[in-house]
C-alpha positions in Angstrom: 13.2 -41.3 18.4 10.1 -41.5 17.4 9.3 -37.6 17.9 11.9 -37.4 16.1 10.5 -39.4 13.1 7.0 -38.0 13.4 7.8 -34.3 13.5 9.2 -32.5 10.9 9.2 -29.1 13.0 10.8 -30.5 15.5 13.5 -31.7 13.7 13.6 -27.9 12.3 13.5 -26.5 15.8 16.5 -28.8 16.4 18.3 -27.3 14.2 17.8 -23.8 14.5 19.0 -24.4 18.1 22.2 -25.8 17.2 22.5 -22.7 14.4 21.6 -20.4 16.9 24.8 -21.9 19.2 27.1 -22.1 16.6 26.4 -19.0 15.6 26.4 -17.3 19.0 29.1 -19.2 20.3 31.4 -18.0 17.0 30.6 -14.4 17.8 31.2 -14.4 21.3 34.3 -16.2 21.0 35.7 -13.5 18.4 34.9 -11.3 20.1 36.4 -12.1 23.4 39.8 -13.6 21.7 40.3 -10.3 19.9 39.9 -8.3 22.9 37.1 -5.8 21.6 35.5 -4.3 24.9 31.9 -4.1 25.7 30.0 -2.3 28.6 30.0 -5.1 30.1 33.6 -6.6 29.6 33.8 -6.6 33.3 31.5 -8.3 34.3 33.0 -11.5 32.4 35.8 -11.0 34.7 33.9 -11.0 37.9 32.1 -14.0 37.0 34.8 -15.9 36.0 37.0 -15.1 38.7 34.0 -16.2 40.8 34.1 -19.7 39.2 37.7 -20.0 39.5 37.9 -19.0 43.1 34.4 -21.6 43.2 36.6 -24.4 42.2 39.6 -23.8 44.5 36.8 -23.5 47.8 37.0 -19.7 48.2 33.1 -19.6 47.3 32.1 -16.0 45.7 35.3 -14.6 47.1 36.3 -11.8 44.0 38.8 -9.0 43.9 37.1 -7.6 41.4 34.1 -7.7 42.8 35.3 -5.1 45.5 36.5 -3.0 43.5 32.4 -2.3 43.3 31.9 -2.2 46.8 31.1 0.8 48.7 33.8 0.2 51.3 36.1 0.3 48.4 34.4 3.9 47.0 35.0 5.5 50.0 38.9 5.4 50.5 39.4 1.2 51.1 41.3 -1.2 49.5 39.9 -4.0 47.4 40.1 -7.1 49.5 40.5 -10.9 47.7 38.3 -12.7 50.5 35.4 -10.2 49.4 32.1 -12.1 48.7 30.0 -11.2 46.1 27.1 -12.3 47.9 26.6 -9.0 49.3 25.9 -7.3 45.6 24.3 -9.4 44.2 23.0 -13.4 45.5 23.9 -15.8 43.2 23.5 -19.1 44.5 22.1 -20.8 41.4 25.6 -20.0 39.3 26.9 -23.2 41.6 24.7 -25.5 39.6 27.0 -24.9 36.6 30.4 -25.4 38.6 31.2 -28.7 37.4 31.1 -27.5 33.7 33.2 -24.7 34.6 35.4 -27.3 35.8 35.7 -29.0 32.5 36.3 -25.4 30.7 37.7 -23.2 33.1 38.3 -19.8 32.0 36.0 -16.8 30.4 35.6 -18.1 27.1 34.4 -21.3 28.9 31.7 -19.5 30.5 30.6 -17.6 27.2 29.5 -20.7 25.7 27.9 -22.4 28.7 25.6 -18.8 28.7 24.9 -20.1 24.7 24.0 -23.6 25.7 21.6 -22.6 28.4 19.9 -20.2 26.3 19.5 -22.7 23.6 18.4 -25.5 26.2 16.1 -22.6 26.7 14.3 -22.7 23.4 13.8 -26.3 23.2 12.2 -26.6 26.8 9.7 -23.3 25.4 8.9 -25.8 22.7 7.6 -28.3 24.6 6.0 -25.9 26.2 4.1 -24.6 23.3 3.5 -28.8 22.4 1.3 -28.6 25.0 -1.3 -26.1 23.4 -0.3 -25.9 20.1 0.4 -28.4 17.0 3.9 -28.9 15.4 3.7 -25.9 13.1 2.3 -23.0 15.5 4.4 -24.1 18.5 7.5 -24.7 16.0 7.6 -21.2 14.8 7.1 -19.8 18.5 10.6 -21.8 19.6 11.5 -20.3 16.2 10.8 -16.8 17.5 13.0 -17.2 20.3 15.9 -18.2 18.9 15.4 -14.5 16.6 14.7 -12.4 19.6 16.2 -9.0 19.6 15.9 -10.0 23.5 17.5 -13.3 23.2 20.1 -12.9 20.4 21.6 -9.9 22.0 21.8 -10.7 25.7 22.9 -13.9 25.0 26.3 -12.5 22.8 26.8 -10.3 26.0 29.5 -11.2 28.5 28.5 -13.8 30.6 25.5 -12.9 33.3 23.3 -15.3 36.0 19.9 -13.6 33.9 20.6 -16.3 31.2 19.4 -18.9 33.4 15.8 -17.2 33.9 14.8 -18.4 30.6 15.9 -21.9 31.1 14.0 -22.3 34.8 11.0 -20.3 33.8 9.7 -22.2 31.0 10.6 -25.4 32.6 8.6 -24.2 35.5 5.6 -23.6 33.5 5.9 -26.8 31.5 5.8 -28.6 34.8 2.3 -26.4 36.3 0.9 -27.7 32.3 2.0 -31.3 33.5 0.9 -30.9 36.9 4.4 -32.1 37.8 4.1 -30.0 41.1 7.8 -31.4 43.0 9.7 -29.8 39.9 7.6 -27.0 39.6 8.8 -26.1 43.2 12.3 -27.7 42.3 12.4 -24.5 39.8 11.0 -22.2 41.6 13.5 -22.6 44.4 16.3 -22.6 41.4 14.8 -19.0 40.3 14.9 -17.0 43.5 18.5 -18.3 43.8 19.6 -17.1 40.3 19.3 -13.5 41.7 18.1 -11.3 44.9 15.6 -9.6 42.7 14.7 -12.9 40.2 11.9 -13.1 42.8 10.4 -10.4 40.6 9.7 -13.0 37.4 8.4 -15.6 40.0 5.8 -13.1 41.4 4.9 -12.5 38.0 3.8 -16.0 37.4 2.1 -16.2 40.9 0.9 -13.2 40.0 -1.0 -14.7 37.1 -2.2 -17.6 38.4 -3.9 -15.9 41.1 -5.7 -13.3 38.4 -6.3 -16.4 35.9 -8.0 -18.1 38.7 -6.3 -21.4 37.2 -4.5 -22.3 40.5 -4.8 -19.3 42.8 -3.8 -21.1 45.8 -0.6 -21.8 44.7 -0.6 -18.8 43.0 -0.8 -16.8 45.9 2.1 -19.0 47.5 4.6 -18.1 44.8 3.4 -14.5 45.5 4.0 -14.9 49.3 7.0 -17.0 48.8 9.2 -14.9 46.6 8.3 -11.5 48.1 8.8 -12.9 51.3 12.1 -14.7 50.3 13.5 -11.0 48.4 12.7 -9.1 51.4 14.7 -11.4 53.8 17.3 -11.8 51.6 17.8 -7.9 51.1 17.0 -6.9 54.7 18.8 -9.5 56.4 21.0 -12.1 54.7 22.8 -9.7 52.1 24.3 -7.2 54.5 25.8 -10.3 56.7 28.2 -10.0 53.9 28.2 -6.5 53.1 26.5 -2.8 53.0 26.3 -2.6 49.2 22.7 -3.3 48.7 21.3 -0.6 50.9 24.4 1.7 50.0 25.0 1.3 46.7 22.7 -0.8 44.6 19.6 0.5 45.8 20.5 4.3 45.8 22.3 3.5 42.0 18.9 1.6 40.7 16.2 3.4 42.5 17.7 6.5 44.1 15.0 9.2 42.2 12.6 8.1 45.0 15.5 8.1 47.9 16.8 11.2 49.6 19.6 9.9 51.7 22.4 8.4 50.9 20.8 4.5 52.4 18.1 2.8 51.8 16.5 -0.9 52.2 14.4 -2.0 49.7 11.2 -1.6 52.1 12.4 2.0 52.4 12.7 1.8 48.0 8.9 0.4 48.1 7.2 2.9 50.5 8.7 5.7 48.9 7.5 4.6 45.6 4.2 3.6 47.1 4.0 7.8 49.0 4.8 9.4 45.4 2.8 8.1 42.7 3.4 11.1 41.1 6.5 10.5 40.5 6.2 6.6 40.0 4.1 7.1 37.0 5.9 10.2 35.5 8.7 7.2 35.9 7.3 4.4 34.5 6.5 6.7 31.1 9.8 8.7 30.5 11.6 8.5 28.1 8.8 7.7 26.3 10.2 7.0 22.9 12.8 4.5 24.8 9.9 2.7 26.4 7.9 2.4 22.9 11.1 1.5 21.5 12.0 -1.0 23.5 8.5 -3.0 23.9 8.4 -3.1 20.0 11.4 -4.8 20.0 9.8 -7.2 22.7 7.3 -7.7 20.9 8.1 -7.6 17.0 9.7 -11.7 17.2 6.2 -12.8 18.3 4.3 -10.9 15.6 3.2 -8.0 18.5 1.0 -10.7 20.0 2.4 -10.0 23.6 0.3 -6.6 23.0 -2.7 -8.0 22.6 -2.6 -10.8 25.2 -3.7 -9.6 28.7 -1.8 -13.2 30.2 1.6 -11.5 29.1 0.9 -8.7 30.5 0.6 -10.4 34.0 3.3 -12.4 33.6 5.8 -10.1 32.6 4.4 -6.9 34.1 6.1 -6.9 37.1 9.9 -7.2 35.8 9.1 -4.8 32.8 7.6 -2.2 35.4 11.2 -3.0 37.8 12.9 -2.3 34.2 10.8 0.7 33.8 11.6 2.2 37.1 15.4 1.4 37.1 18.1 4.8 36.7 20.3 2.3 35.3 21.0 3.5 31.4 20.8 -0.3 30.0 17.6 -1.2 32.0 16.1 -0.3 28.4 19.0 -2.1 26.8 17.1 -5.0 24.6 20.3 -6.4 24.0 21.7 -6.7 27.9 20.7 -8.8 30.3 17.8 -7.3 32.1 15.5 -7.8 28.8 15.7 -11.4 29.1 14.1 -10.9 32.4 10.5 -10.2 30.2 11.1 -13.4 27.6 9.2 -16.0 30.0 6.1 -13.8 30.3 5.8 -12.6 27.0 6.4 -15.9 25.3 4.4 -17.6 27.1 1.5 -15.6 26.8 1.6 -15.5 23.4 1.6 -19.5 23.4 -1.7 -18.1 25.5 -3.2 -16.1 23.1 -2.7 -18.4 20.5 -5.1 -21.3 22.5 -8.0 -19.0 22.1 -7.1 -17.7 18.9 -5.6 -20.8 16.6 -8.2 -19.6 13.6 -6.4 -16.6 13.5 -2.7 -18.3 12.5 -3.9 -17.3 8.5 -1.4 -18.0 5.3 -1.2 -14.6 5.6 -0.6 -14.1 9.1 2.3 -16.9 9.1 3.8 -15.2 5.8 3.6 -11.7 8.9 5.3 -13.2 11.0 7.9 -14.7 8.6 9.0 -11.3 7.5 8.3 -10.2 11.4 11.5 -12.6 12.3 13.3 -11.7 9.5 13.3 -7.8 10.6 13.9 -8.8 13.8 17.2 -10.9 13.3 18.5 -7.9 10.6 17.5 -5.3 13.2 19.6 -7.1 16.0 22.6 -7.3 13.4 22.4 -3.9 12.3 22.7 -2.9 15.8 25.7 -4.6 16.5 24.9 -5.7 19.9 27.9 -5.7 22.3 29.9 -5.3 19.4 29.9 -9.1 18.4 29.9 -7.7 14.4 32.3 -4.9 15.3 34.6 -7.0 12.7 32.0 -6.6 10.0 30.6 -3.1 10.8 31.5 -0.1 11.7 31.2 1.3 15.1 30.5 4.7 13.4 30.1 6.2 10.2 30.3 9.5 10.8 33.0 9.9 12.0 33.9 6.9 10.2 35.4 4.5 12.9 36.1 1.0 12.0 39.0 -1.6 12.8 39.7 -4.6 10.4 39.9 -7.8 12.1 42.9 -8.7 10.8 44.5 -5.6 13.2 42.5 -6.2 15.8 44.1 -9.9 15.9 47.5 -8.0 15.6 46.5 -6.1 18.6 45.4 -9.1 20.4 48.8 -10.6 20.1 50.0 -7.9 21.6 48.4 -7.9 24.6 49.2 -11.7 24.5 52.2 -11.2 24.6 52.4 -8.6 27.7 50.1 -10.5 29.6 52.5 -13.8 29.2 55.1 -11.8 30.9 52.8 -11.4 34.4 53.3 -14.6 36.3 50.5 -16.6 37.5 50.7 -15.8 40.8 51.4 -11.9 40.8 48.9 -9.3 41.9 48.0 -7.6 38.7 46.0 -4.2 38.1 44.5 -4.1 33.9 41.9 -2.3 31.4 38.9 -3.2 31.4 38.9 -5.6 28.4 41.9 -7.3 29.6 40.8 -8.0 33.3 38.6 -11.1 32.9 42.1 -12.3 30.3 43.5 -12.4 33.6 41.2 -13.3 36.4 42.3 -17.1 36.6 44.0 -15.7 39.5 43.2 -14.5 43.3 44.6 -11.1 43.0 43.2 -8.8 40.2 41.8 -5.4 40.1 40.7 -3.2 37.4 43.0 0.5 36.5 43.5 2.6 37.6 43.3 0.7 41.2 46.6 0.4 42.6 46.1 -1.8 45.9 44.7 -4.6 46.9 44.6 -6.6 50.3 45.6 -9.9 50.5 44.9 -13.1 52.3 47.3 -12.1 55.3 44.6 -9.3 55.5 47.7 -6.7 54.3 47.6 -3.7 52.2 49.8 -4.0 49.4 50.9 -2.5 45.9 49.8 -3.8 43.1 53.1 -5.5 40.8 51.9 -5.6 37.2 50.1 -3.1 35.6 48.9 -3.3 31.8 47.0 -0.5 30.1 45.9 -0.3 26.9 45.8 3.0 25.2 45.3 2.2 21.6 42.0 0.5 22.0 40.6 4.3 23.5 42.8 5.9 20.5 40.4 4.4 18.0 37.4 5.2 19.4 37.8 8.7 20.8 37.4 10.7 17.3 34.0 9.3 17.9 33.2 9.1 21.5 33.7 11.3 24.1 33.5 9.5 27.0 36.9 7.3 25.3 38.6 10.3 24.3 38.3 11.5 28.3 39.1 8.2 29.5 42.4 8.2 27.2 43.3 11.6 28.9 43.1 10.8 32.0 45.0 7.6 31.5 47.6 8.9 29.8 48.2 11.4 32.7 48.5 8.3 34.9 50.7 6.6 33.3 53.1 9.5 32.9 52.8 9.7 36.9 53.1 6.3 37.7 56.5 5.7 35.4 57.7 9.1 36.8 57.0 7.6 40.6 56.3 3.9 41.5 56.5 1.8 38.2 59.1 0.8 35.6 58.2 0.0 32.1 58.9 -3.0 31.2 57.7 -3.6 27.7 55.2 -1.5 25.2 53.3 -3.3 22.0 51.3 -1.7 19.7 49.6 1.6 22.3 49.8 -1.6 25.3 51.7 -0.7 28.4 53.3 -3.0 30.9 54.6 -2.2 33.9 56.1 -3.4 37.3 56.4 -1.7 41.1 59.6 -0.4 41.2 61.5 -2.1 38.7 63.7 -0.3 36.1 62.6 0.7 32.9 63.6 -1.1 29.8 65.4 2.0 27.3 63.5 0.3 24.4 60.2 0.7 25.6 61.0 4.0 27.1 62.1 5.3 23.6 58.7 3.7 22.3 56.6 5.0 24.9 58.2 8.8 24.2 57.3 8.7 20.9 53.5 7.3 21.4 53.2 9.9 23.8 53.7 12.4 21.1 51.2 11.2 19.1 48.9 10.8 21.9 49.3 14.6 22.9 49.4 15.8 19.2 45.6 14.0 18.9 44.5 16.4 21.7 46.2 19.4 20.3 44.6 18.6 17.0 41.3 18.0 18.6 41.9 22.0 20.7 42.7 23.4 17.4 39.3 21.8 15.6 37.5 23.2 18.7 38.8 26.7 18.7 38.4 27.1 14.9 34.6 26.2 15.1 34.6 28.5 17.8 
């Protein structure tokens, strides 16, 4: 209380934190009820279906989950006893069961993602407390919560990088405090947020070791979490399945990999034989790696350049970042930026102890306008679509949905998906899927199968597609406008073969294994595929006349 009394900034820190979760709690929420899909939108469906599974004592069992398995690439079926262990390690995402248990569904699980980030910002200020006065370590929380690296990942679907933030700076506040039993409490809570979380962690041992502050225990975070990564990866992970050497490591890292497997001691010796090609790697694209540090950088007033302590501590998951084949390891709005947020705040909260002379009128007025840019430029960009009700998502071709029909769509697919009982297998687009994955057997379309408890391969009964949601977007986008063909082509085999149709809203299909189809929405689907196949003769005829 008395903090409270005494401290003005605090009180202002306070409240930016409970802004920032309105806020982000109001956009993710939109967006999810109205159904507006993401790159991610299935991953909120794996991890809920996680929880839920969780809860009823299957632990990181997930359906959808195999449908990303290798086994399931080559030929097999998804299986609902698959554990996700074997992608990705996730013991930490436990911790937050019971609160699941309060709020259990996918919506649920976007707001416990905003309440650990904003936890976040008010553990980084205490944290900065402990170098700085009210006012410099105030607008350093402040930054956070304006992050292009925050505010975007954290309006993402759900993902276990949230918690790095959290653990992290909490970590670091205990080394300050000398509070050594919770500083090895969170370091035990990082490595089990993620296999390769280990990555952060050796970051800060990294650090201490090169700071010379405490480099015996530096050097046993170093030893600890490369050691605990490498066992985990080598020898507890494929226990459960082949997908890390298989899949994950050839997806992430396969530039450096010739065959088709690889361990992540094979991934490390063959970046250590080609350093050719590790540094021609770790500087292309070059105008997506400038890009995407500025926007690291710009919430702390480009301090984190100049501060050779950030550097060390977030050099290691920026150089895993910079080395990744996946498209959104540059993504400052997905997850894997958040990764960086620990190091570079905190070594700006660094920088600052030496420097404090240097926090001018004229510097703070900088950075004012620094945060300012940083929040529009986040907004601007839409990220993960939260503002797709307020802008476009192109302007030329101009593509843009009011919400008011998105609701009406929404309702639409409400309405289908009331008609799948709880219990039945079902098979839906990605946007839908984590609607439905309160349930043990779900898979994403087009997969059709699906084995069961009894360890049977079966069909699977309900199907809904939605085709209107890829209408919209492909006079813009190629990659929709494929997907909508190649849909559409299913469905008109399906219906001609194994399904019925049993009710069509607004471009949404619903379907059921061999079950007769209702004349209605037979009449409705003929003339929706009309228009589909008159947007692709259109779109030949456009073609061959700039031809």
């Amino acid at each position: 209380m008395q903090v409270w009394q005494k401290s003005p900034w605090f009180r202002r820190v306070v409240a930016i934190a409970i802004l920032f979760w309105l806020c982000c709690c109001a956009l993710a929420l939109q967006r999810y009820y109205n159904f507006y899909p993401t790159y991610v939108s299935f991953d909120q469906g794996i991890f809920n279906q996680v929880y839920w599974n969780s809860l009823h004592g299957r632990f990181f069992q997930s359906s959808l989950s195999s449908t990303e398995s290798i086994a399931v690439a080559t030929g097999d079926a998804p299986e609902v006893f698959y554990h996700r262990l074997g992608q990705h390690f996730t013991p930490a995402l436990m911790l937050w069961l019971p609160l699941y248990a309060l709020f259990p569904s996918p919506a649920g699980l976007s707001v416990l993602q905003v309440t650990i980030v904003a936890a976040s910002g008010l553990v980084l200020y205490a944290l900065a407390r402990h170098y700085h006065p009210p006012h410099l370590a105030g607008m350093i929380a402040v930054s956070f919560y304006c992050a292009n690296a925050v505010i975007g990942p954290t309006l993402a679907n759900f993902h276990d990088l949230c918690q790095i933030p959290l653990y992290i700076f909490g970590l670091l506040l205990a080394m300050e405090k000398r509070w050594w039993w919770l500083f090895w409490l969170l370091a035990g809570l990082t490595l089990l947020v993620r296999e390769d979380a280990g990555v952060v962690l050796f970051s800060v041992g990294f650090y201490l070791i090169v700071s010379r502050r405490y480099p015996q225990i530096g050097l046993a975070v170093c030893t600890v979490s490369l050691g605990y990564m490498l066992t985990l990866t080598n020898i507890i992970m494929p226990l459960f399945s082949r997908d890390i050497s298989q899949r994950f490591m050839i997806e992430q890292f396969g530039q450096f990999i010739e065959g088709e497997e690889a361990s992540t001691l094979d991934v490390i010796w063959a970046m250590v034989s080609q350093p050719w090609l590790l540094i021609i790697q770790l500087f292309t694209p070059f105008d997506r790696t400038i890009s995407y540090l500025l926007g690291q950088w710009l919430p702390l007033v480009f301090i984190p350049a100049i501060s050779p302590s950030a550097w060390m501590l977030a050099g290691f998951p920026l150089l895993q970042n910079l080395l990744r084949q996946d498209r959104t390891a540059l993504s400052i709005d997905l997850r894997y930026a958040m990764t960086l947020v620990p190091g570079l705040f905190y070594g700006a909260i660094l920088w600052w102890s030496c420097h404090s002379k240097q926090f001018t009128h004229r510097l703070r007025r900088f950075w004012v306008f620094c945060l300012v840019l940083a929040v529009i430029l986040t907004l601007v960009y839409n990220p993960n679509r939260a503002l797709s009700f307020a802008i476009p998502d192109s302007f030329v071709p101009w593509v843009y949905t009011s919400p008011a029909r998105q609701w009406q769509h929404a309702q639409s697919i409400r309405a289908l998906m009331a008609q799948v009982p709880d219990d039945a297998s079902v098979s839906a687009t990605t946007h839908i899927v984590s609607h439905l994955s309160n349930r043990r057997e779900v898979v994403r379309f087009p997969e059709l199968r699906i084995r069961d408890d009894a360890r049977v391969v079966k069909q699977i009964e309900y199907l809904i597609v939605d085709l209107w949601q890829l209408q919209q977007y492909q006079i813009a986008f190629d990659d929709y406008r494929n997907e909508l063909q190649q849909k559409t082509v299913s469905v008109e085999q399906l219906l001609s073969d194994q399904y019925g149709l049993i009710d069509l809203q607004d471009g949404v299909l619903l379907m059921q294994l061999r079950a007769d189809s209702n004349p209605v929405a037979w009449e409705a689907w003929l003339d929706y595929q009309q228009e589909i196949a008159e947007i692709f003769e259109t779109r030949s005829y456009s073609r061959s006349q700039l031809g």
